[in-house]
C-alpha positions, 0 to 999 in steps of 0.5 A: 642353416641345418634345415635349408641344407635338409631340404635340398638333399630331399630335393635332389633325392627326389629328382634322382627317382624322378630321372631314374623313372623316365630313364627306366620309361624310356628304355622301353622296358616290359611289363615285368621289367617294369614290375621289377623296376618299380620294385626297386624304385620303391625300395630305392625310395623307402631306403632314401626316404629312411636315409632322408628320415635319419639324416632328418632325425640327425639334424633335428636332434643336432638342430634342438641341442643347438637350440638348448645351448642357445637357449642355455646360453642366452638363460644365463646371460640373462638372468646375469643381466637381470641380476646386474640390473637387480642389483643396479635397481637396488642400489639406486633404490638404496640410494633413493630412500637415503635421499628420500629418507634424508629430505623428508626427514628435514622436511617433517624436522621443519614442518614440526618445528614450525607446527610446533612454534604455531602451536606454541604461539597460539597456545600462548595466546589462548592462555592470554585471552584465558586471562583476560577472559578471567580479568573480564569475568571478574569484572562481570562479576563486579558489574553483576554485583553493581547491579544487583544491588539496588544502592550500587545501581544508583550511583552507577547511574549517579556516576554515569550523569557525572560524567555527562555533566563533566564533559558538557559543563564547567564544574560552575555550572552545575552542583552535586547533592544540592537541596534545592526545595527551601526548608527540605532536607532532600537534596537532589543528586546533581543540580545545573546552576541557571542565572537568576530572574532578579539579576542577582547572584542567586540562581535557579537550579535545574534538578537532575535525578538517575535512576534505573530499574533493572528488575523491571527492565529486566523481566520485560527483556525475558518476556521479549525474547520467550516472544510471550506478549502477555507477560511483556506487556504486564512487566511494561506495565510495572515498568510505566508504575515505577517510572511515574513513581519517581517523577512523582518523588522528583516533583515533590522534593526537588522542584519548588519555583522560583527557587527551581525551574518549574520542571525537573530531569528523570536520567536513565542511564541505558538507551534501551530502557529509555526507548521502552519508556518512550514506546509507553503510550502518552507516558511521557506527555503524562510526567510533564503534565502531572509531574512536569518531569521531563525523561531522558536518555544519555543521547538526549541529555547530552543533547539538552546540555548542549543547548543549555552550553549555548545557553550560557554562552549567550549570556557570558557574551550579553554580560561581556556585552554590557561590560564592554559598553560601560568600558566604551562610555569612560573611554569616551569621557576620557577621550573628551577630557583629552581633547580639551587638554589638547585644545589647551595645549596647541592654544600654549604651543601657538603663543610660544611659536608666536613669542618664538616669531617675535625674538627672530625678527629682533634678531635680525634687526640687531644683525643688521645693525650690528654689520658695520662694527667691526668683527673680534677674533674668537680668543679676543671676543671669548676674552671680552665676553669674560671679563663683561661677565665678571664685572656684571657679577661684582 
């Protein structure tokens, strides 16, 4: 407002010059009228241009203190508001770490609690399966023990057959440490009982011997995995040399027919050193023809004690057969014995009914002849009867 108000007065300032020099043009007045006139516009300009000047001054002065105050003013009413708002600002700040404080601290509460229940558990479990990884050690150990030591390899395959032989057999159909060769000493681990040839109660046993090179199967597992052939092939070798050995020690004091078969078992307990023999070219044709030892694994024994199960089946069924018949054969010499007792008897039933036929008809007869006599009361005719029977008697 203050500027709008300047300017106008300078305006209307300059339009009074502006009318004081056409009045003075208009007048006609001379050259040094003129001259004098212009001197007096000029000083009449200067002294309004020096009073426009100060009343400008003024009002600019007037105009900036306003401005300070203003700006003062609105300072401090700002920073008031931007105190207030500071302080507002902290307050919900305040309030916002309390509650961010509170559930991150209930949450890290749980959080922890539950990491550590997890880690206690788990814990736990790593300190149970350290147990049984003890328990399992142990245990390894006993089973290296096992098989370090030649005897203990021994019965864990004798152990192994047993078990075979339990779960395929009945305990009659086989026999454990049985001499099986006639005036010998040896006894073969385990024998199966077969029926004899003769049909008597002696019976033909099917020798069984475990055995289990480990050494040798051993180095020829070592040899495999360094991918040496050389030395896998000579440790094959020296496992073929041991397997022939004791087929060889099976024929000589286990078979002995025709106490015997004319073959005899080689058990190996493991299914891979049975597929190593196997994989021995003409091995095992070799043992059955030198040895007649014939070499098995635990699926092929299994397999060979199935079919020899059958085997007694079929002859438990043959020998219930024959009992049956002779059954039948007395059942029917009894059931012919029977017949004539029934003959007989239908012959005495048939002349009972014909004597039975003969008393009716006399009875008949007599009632006919006795229809005209005359009837007694019962008391009268029981009375009668009576004394009749008593005279009879005397």
């Amino acid at each position: 407002m203050p500027t709008e108000v300047f300017a106008w007065l300078l305006l209307a300032g300059l339009l009074a010059v502006v009318v004081l020099l056409i009045v003075l043009l208009v007048r006609g007045a001379g050259r040094a009228d003129l001259a004098n006139d212009r001197a007096r516009l000029e000083q009449t300009l200067g002294t309004q241009i020096a009073n426009i000047a100060g009343l400008q001054s003024g009002q600019l002065d007037r105009l900036t203190k306003a401005n300070e105050d203003k700006l003062a003013e609105m300072r401090a009413t700002l920073e008031a508001k931007l105190k207030e708002l500071q302080t507002g600002n902290e307050a919900k700040l305040e309030q916002m770490r309390l509650t961010v404080d509170e559930k991150l601290h209930k949450t890290l509460e749980t959080r922890l609690g539950e990491s550590f229940k997890l880690v206690s558990e788990r814990l736990e479990a790593v300190h149970k399966g350290l147990g049984d990884m003890q328990t399992l050690a142990a245990d390894v150990g006993n089973l290296q023990k096992v098989l370090t030591n030649v005897k203990a390899r021994g019965t864990w395959g004798e152990v192994q057959l047993e078990n075979l032989l339990e779960q395929m057999l009945t305990a009659d159909q086989y026999t454990k440490n049985v001499a099986t060769k006639p005036g010998s000493n040896e006894r073969v681990e385990f024998a199966i009982r077969l029926p004899g040839r003769s049909g008597d109660d002696q019976p033909v046993w099917l020798p069984i011997d475990a055995k289990f090179p480990r050494e040798d199967y051993e180095r020829l597992l070592e040899a495999e995995d360094r991918a040496d052939p050389v030395a896998a092939e000579a440790a094959a070798k020296q496992l073929e040399i041991r397997i022939r050995d004791e087929a060889k020690k099976i024929h000589e004091k286990y078979i002995a027919p025709p106490h015997t078969t004319d073959f005899g078992l080689l058990f190996l307990p493991i299914e891979g050193l049975y597929a190593e023999v196997l994989r021995r070219p003409g091995l095992t044709d070799r043992l059955q023809r030198e040895y007649r030892v014939t070499v098995a694994g635990p699926t092929t024994l299994a397999a060979l004690l199935n079919s020899l199960q059958m085997g007694f089946r079929t002859l438990a069924i043959e020998k219930r057969s024959s009992e049956v018949w002779q059954v039948l054969g007395a059942v029917k010499t009894e059931f012919g014995k029977f017949g004539e007792l029934l003959a007989r008897t239908k012959k005495q039933l048939d002349t009972v009914s014909s004597t039975l036929g003969d008393a009716e008809s006399k009875t008949r007869t007599i009632e006919r002849k006795l229809r005209n006599v005359e009837q007694l009361s019962g008391p009268q005719a029981q009375a009668l009867l009576e004394d009749s029977t008593e005279s009879g008697d005397a």
